[in-house]
C-alpha positions in Angstrom: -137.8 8.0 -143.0 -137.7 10.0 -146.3 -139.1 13.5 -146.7 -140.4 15.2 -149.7 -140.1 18.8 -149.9 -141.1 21.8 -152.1 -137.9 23.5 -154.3 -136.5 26.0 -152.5 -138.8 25.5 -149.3 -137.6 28.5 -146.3 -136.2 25.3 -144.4 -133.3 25.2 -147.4 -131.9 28.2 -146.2 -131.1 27.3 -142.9 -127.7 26.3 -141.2 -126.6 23.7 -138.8 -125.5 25.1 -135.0 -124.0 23.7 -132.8 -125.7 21.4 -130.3 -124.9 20.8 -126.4 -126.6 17.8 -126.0 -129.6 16.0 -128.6 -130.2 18.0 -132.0 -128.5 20.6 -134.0 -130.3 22.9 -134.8 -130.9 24.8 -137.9 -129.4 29.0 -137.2 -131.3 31.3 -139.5 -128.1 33.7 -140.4 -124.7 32.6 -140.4 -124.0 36.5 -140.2 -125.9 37.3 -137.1 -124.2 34.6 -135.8 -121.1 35.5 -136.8 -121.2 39.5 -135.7 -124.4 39.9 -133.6 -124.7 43.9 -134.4 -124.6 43.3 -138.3 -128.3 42.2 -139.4 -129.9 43.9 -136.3 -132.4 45.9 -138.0 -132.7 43.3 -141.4 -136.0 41.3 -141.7 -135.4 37.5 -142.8 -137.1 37.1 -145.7 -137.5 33.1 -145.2 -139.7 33.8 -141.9 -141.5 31.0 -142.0 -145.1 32.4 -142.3 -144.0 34.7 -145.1 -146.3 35.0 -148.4 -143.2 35.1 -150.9 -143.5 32.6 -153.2 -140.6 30.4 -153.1 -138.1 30.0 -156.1 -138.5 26.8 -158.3 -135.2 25.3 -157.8 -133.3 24.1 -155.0 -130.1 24.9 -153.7 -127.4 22.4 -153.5 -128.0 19.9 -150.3 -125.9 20.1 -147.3 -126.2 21.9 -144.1 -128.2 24.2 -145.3 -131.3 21.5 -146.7 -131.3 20.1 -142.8 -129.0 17.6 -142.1 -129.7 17.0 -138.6 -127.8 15.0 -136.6 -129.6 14.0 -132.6 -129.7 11.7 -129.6 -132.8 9.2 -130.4 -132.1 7.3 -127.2 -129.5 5.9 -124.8 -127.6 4.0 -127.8 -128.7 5.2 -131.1 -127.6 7.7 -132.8 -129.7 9.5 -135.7 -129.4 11.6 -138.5 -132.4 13.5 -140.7 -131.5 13.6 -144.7 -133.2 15.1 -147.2 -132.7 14.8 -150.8 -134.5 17.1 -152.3 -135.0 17.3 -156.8 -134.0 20.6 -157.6 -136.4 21.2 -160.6 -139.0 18.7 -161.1 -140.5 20.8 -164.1 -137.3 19.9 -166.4 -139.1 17.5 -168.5 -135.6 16.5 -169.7 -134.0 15.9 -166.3 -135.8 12.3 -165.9 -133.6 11.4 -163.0 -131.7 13.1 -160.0 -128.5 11.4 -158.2 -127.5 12.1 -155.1 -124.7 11.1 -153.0 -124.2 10.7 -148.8 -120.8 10.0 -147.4 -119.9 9.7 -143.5 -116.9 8.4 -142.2 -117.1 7.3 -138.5 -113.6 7.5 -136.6 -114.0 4.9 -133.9 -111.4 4.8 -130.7 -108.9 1.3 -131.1 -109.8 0.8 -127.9 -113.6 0.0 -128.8 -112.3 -3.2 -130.7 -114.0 -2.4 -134.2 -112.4 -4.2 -136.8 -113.6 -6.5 -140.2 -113.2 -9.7 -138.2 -115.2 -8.3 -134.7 -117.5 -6.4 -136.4 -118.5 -7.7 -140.0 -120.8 -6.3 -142.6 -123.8 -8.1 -141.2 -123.6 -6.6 -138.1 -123.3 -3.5 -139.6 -126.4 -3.4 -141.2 -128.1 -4.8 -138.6 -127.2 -2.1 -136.1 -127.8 0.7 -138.9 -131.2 1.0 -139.8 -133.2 3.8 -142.2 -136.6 4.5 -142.2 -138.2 5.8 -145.4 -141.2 7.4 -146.0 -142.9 10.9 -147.9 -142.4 13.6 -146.0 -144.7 17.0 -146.4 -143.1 20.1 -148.5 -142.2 22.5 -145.8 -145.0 25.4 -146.2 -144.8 28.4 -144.5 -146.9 28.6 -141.8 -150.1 30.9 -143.5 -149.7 29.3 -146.6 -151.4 26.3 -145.3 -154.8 28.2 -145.5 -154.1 28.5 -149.5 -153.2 25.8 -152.1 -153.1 23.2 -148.6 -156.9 24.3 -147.2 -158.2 23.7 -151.2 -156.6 20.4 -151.6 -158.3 19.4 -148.3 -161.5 20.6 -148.7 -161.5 18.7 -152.5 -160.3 15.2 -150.6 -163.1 15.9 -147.6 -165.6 16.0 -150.8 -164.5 12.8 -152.2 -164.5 9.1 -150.9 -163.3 8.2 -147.7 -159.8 7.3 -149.1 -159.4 10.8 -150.7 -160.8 12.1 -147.2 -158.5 10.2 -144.7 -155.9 10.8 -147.1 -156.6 14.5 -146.9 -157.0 14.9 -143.6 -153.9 12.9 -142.4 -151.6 15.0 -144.8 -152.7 18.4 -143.9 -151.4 17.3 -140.3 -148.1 16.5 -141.4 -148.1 19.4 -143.4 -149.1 21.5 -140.2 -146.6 19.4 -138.1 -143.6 20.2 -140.4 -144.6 23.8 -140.9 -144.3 24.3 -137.0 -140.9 22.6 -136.0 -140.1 24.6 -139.4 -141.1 27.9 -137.7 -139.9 26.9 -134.2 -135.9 26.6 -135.5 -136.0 29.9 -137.0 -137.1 31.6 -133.9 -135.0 29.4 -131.8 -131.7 29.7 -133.5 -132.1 33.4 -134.0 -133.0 33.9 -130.4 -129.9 31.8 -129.5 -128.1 34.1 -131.4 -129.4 37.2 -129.2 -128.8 35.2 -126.1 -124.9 34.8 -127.3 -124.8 38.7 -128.3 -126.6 39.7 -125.5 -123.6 38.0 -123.1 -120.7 38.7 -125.3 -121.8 42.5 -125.0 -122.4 42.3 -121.2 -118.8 40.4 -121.4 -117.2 43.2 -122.6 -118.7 45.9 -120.6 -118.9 43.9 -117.4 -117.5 45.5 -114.5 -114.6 45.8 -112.2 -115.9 42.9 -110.0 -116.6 40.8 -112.9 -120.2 40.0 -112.5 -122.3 39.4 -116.0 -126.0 39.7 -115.5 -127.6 35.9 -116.5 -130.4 35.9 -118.9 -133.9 36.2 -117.3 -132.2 38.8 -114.8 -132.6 42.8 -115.0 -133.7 44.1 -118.2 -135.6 42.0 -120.9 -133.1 40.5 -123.7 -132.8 42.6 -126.6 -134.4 41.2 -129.5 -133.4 41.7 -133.5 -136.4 43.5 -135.1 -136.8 40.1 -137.3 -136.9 37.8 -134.2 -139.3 40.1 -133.1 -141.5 40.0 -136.2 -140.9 36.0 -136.5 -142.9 35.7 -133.0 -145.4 38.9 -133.1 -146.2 36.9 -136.6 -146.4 33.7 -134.9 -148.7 35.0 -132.5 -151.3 36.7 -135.4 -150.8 33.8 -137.5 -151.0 30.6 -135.7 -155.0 30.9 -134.1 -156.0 32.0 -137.7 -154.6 29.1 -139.2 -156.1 26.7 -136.3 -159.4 28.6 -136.6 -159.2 28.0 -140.4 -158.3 24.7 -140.5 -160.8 23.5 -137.9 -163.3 25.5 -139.2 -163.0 24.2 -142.8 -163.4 20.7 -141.2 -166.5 20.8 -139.5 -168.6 22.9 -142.4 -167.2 20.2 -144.7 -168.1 17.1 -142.8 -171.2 18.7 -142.0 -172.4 19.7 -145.7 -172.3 16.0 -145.8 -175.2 13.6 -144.7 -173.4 10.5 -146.2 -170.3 10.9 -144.0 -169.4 7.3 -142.6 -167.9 6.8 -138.9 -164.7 6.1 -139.9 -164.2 9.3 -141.7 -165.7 11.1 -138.6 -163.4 9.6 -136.5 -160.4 10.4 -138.3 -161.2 14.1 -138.9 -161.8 14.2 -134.9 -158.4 13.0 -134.1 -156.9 15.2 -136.6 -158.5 18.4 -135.5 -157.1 17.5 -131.7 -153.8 16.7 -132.9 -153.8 20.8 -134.8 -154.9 21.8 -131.2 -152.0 19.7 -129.8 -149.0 21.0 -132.1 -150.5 24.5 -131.4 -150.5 24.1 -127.9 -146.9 22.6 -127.8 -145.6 25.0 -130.2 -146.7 28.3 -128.3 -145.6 26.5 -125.2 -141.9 25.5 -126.1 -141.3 28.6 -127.7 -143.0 30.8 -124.4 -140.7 28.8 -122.2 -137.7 29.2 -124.2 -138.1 32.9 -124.8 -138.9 33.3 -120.7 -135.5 31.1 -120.0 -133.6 33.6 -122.4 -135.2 36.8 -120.6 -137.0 37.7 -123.5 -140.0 40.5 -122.7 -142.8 39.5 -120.9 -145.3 40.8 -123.3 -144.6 38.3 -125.7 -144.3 35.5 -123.2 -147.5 35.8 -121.6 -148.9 36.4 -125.9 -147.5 32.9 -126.4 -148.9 31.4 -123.1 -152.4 32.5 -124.0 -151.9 31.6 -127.4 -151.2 27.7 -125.9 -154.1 28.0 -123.4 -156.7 28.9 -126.5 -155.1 25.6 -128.3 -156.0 23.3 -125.4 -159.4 25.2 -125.4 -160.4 24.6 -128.8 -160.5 20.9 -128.5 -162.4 20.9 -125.5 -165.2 18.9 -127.4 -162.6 16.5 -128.5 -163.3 12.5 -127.8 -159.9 11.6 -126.6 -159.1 13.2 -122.9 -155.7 15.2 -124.0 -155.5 17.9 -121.2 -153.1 18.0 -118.5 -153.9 20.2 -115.5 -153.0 20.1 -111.8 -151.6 18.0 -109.7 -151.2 14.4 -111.8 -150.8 10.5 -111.3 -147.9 9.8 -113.2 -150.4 6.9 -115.1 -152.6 10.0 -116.2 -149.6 11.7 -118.1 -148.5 8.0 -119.6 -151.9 7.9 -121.1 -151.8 11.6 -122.6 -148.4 10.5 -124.1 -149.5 7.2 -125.5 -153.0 9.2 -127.2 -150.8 11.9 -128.4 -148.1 9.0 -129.8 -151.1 7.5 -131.8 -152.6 10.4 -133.3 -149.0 11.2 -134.5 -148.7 7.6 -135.8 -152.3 7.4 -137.5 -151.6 11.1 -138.8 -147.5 9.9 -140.8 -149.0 7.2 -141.8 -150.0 8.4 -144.8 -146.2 9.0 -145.8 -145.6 5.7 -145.5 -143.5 3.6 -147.7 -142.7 0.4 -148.9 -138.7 -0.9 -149.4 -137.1 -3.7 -150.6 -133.8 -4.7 -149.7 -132.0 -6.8 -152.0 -128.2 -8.2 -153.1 -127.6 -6.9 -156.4 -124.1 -9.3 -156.8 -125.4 -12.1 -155.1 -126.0 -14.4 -158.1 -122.9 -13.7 -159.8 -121.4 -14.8 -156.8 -122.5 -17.8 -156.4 -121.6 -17.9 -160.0 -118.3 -17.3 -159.4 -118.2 -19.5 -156.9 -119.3 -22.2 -158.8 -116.0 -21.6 -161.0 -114.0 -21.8 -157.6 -115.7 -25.0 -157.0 -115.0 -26.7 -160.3 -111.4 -25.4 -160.8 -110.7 -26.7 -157.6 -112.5 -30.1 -157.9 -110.8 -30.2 -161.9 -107.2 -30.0 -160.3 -108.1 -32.4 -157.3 -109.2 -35.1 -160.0 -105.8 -34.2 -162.9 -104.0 -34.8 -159.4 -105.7 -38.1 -158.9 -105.5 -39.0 -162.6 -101.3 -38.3 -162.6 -101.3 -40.7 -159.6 -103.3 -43.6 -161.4 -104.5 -46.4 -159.2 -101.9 -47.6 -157.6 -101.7 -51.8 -156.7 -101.6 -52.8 -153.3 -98.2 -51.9 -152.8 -98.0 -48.5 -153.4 -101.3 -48.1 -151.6 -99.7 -45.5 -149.0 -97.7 -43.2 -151.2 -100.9 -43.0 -153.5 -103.2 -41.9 -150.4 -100.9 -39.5 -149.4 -100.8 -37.5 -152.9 -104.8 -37.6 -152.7 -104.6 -36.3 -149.3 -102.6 -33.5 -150.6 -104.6 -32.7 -153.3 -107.9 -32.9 -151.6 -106.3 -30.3 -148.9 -104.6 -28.2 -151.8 -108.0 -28.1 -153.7 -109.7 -26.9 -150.8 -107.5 -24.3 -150.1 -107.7 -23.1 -154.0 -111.4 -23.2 -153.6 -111.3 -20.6 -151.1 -108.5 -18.7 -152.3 -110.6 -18.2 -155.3 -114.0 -17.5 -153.8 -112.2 -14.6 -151.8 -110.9 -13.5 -155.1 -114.1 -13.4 -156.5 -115.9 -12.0 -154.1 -113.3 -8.8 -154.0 -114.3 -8.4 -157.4 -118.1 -8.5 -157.2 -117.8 -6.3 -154.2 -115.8 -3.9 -156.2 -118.7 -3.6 -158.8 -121.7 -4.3 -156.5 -122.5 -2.7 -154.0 -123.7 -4.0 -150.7 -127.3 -4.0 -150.7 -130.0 -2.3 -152.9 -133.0 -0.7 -152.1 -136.5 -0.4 -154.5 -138.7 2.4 -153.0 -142.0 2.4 -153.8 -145.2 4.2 -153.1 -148.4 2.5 -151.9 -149.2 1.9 -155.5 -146.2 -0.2 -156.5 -144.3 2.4 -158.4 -140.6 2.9 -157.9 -139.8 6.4 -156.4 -135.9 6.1 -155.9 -133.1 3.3 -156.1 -130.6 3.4 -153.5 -126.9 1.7 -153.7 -125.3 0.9 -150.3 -121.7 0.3 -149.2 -120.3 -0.1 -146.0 -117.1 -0.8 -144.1 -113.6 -0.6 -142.7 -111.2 1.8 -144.5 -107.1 1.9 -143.5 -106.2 5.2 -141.8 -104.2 6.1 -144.3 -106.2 5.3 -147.1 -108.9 7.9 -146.4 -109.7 10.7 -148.6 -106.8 13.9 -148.0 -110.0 16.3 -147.6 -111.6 13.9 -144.7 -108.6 13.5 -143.0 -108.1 17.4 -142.9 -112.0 17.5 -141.5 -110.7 14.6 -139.4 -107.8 16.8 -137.8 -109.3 20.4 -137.8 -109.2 20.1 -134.1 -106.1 18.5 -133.7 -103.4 20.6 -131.9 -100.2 18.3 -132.4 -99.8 15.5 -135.0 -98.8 13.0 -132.2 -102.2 12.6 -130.8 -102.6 10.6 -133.7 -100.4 8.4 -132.3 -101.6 8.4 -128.0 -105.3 8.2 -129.7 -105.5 5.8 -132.8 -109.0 5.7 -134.5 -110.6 2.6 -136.6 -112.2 4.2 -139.8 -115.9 3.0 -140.5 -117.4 4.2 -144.1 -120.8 4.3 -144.7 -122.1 5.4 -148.4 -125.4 5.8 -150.5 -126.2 6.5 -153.7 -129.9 7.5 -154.4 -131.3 7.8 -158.2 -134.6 9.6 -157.9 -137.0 9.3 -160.9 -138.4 12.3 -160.7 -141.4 11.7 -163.0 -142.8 9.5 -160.5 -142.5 12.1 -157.8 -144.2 14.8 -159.8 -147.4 12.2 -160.1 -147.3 12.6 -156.2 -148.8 15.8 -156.6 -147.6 18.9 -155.5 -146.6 18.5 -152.2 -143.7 16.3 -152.5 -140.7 17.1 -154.6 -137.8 14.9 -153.2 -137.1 12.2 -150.3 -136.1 12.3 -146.8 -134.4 9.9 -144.5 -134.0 9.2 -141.0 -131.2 6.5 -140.3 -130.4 5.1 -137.1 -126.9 3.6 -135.8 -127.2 1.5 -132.6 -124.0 1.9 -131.0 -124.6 -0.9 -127.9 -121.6 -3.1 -129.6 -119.5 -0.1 -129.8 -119.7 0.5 -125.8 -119.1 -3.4 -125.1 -115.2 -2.6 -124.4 -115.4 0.8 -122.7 -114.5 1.4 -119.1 -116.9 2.1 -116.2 -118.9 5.4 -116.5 -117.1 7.1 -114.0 -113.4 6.8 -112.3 -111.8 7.7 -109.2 -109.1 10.3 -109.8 -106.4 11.0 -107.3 -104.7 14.7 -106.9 -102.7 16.7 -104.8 -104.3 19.9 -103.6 -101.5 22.6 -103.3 -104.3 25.2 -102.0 -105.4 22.5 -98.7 -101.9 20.6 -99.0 -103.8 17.8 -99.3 -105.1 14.8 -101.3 -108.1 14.3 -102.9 -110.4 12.1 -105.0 -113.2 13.4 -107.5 -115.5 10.6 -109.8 -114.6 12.2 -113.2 -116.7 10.6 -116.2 -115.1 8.6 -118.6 -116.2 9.1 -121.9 -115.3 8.6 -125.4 -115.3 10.9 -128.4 -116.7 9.4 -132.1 -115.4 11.6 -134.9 -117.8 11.9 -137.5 -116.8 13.6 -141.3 -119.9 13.6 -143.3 -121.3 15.5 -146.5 -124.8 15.2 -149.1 -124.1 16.5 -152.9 -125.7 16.3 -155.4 -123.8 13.6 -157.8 -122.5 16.2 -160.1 -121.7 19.1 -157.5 -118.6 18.9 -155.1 -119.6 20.4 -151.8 -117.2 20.7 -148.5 -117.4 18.2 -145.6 -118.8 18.3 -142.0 -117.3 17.7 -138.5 -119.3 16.3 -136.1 -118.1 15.1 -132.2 -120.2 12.0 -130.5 -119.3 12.0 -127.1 -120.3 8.8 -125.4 -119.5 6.6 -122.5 -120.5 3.1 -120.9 -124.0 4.2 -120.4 -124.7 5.7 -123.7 -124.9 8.9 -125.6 -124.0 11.8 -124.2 -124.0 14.7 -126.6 -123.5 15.6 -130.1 -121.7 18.9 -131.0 -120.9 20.6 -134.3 -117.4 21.2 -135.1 -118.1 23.8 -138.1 
């Protein structure tokens, strides 16, 4: 899926921690992570309901526009892009060209190779999904510039309406998870302070108090902020926004079902991210030991959501003791307001071969060099009398089988060169009207060891301790690349609430896992401390190295080190090497 997002959104200036298992998040300071007393009493100013307007350029993409890598399900691995214009207002920057790299280092022993694993299969087991995606507001702004677009749309037809009303959803949806990482990945950051202090003044018996226990975690003055301002902000913007709904559908007495459908859905849907959004971030903050007070702010904060749709005409509460079929339903309403609410991002691709008529062009030559020596053979020979029947077949025979082999011999040739000049497949993006957003060149495949970049490799080895384990664990290189021309004159006619794409590609890995061993294995040791022997199951499980970076075409920026651990069953985890 591709995203569009506002210059210099608050999202841009977040970083990429680490992950145990699923996503990694975005941290909000590298230096609170990196000294936990330095920062302590600073405010962020990219708190994600903040007022400041943001600059009008971007910064250069990387880790710090969002490129999240997570665990979509059992076998596929995903990563979010965004590629975002950095001035759309530079009336003589017509275009903006970006470029995505990622080398996968695959373990010998999963049996990945040009002949087992060929270009079709690779693009069949790596999938994108493209589509608009919402600037990232912050979180009160969306009862500014947002609210007056909506209320314009809700007074227009019922395109402009359902239009309107589905985008300040996603614009709501984004603005959350937006809010949600910041607090998050700062309060991560006190938990990790919190137990390196305890850590160092822990005493003689070496017990550490866990989190949750004792006092309450110690908050930094801007996490603090970040969730008091969450907690003043978030009602007042569902109030606003629900409230902006119903006086505008009810000025109206031409209003048609549809419409009043739609705008029903979308105000339970506010109510829903509301409710999950003070609920994740009150369970999280109660898990970490954070103080009461603000736990049981957030928790009332969630129950008023679920209240405020109470009139809704879907049933989306869950409360008490349930069927398990009760909470499948809940999740399959809530999955299609989500759908019916993105789909107005939507967009169209086409997927094309930009070499593929040159060739079969080419080919064509192959064919009739080939054919032109089979028949100056045949003419050397002459037409032999009876007689000489033998000797004359045999020369055709050879030249028949030598012609053959040219043919090939040449098609190969040629289709080196056209894949030297072409790339793999091309992509037309387009908006619901037709018009071309972006063009995007891809390449894929199987790259020699040795032949990768120098600066890859050394991301490729930052964790290796001794140049051997080369040798005990050999790797298969797999290169994936993408070139993407935005034309950024078409996505300024978007309005103002795009300025750039998004993607969300998935790798299915189910061919990678056909050769691996059995998830768990029976290890034999000898106890010294029972002077005995024993078994344990230990998992078996394989790690993927992944070297990845997004630049902008004419900035160099550093590569990324990511860690796949998977095993027969699946995905396990992804972790950040950085």
């Amino acid at each position: 899926m591709f995203y569009l997002s506002r210059p210099g959104s608050r999202a841009a200036a977040s970083k990429a921690s680490p992950g145990r298992s699923g996503p990694l998040e975005p941290a909000l300071d590298s230096e609170l992570r990196d000294d936990p007393e330095h920062g302590r009493d600073s405010l962020d100013p990219a708190a994600p309901w903040s007022l400041r307007p943001p600059p009008l350029q971007s910064t250069a993409p990387g880790r710090d526009q969002g490129v999240r890598w997570s665990i979509h399900d059992r076998t596929h691995l995903q990563c979010s892009l965004v590629y975002r214009a950095r001035n759309l207002l530079d009336r003589f920057k017509l275009f903006e060209r970006f470029e995505w790299e990622v080398y996968f280092f695959v373990p010998d022993s999963f049996r990945l190779d040009s002949q087992t694993y060929r270009q079709d299969d690779i693009y069949a087991d790596l999938k994108s999904y493209v589509r608009l995606a919402p600037r990232e507001e912050p979180l009160r702004d969306l009862l500014q510039e947002p609210l007056t677009r909506l209320i314009q749309a809700l007074r227009g037809d019922r395109t402009e309406a359902l239009d309107g009303l589905r985008l300040i959803s996603c614009l709501l949806r984004d603005a959350l998870a937006n809010a949600e990482r910041h607090i998050v990945s700062e309060l991560s950051g006190c938990v990790e302070a919190e137990a390196r202090r305890q850590a160092r003044g822990r005493d003689a018996s070496g017990i550490v108090r866990k989190p949750g226990k004792g006092k309450a975690l110690s908050l930094t003055r801007s996490l603090d902020l970040q969730i008091r301002g969450a907690i003043k902000t978030g009602p007042q913007v569902l109030t606003g926004l629900r409230s902006a709904i119903d006086t505008e559908l009810s000025a109206r007495a031409d209003m048609d079902e549809t419409t009043l459908t739609a705008a029903d859905w979308v105000k339970a849907e506010i109510s829903l991210m509301f409710e999950a959004f003070f609920g994740r971030v009150a369970r999280k903050l109660k898990t970490s030991g954070g103080p009461k007070e603000l736990v049981d702010a957030l928790t009332r904060c969630a129950l008023d959501a679920v209240e405020a749709r109470q009139n809704c005409s879907l049933d989306l509460e869950l409360s008490g003791p349930l069927r398990p079929e009760r909470v499948e339903h809940f999740e399959f309403q809530r999955h299609v307001l989500k759908r019916f609410t993105s789909s107005v991002l939507w967009l169209q691709t086409r997927v094309r071969e930009p070499g593929r008529w040159i060739r079969h062009a080419l080919y064509a030559i192959a064919a009739g060099a080939a054919m032109s020596f089979a028949v100056a053979a045949a003419l050397w020979n002459g037409v032999a009398p009876n007689e000489q029947m033998v000797p004359w077949l045999f020369a055709a025979v050879i030249a028949y089988a030598v012609k053959d082999r040219l043919k090939a011999i040449l098609q190969e040739t040629f289709s080196n060169v056209v894949a030297r000049h072409f790339p793999d497949r091309r992509w037309d993006i387009t908006d619901r009207a037709g018009k071309r957003i972006a063009i995007v060149d891809e390449h894929s495949g199987f790259v020699p060891f040795q032949s990768v970049q120098p600066d890859v490799l050394a991301a490729r080895r930052r964790t290796r301790v001794h140049a051997i384990e080369e040798v005990a664990r050999p790797e298969t290189v797999l290169c994936h690349k993408k070139s993407f021309v935005l034309d950024n004159e078409h996505l300024a006619a978007l309005g103002p609430d795009f300025d750039g794409l998004a993607e969300i590609f998935r790798l299915d890995l189910h061919r990678w896992l056909t050769h691996t061993d059995d998830p768990k294995q029976t290890v034999v040791v000898a106890d010294r401390e029972t002077e005995s022997i024993r078994s344990y199951k230990a998992p078996r499980v394989y790690n993927i190295a992944v070297v990845y970076r997004l630049r902008y075409a004419d900035q160099s920026t550093p590569w990324h080190r990511l860690r796949v651990v998977v095993s027969r069953k699946g995905l396990q985890r992804v972790d950040s090497i950085d």
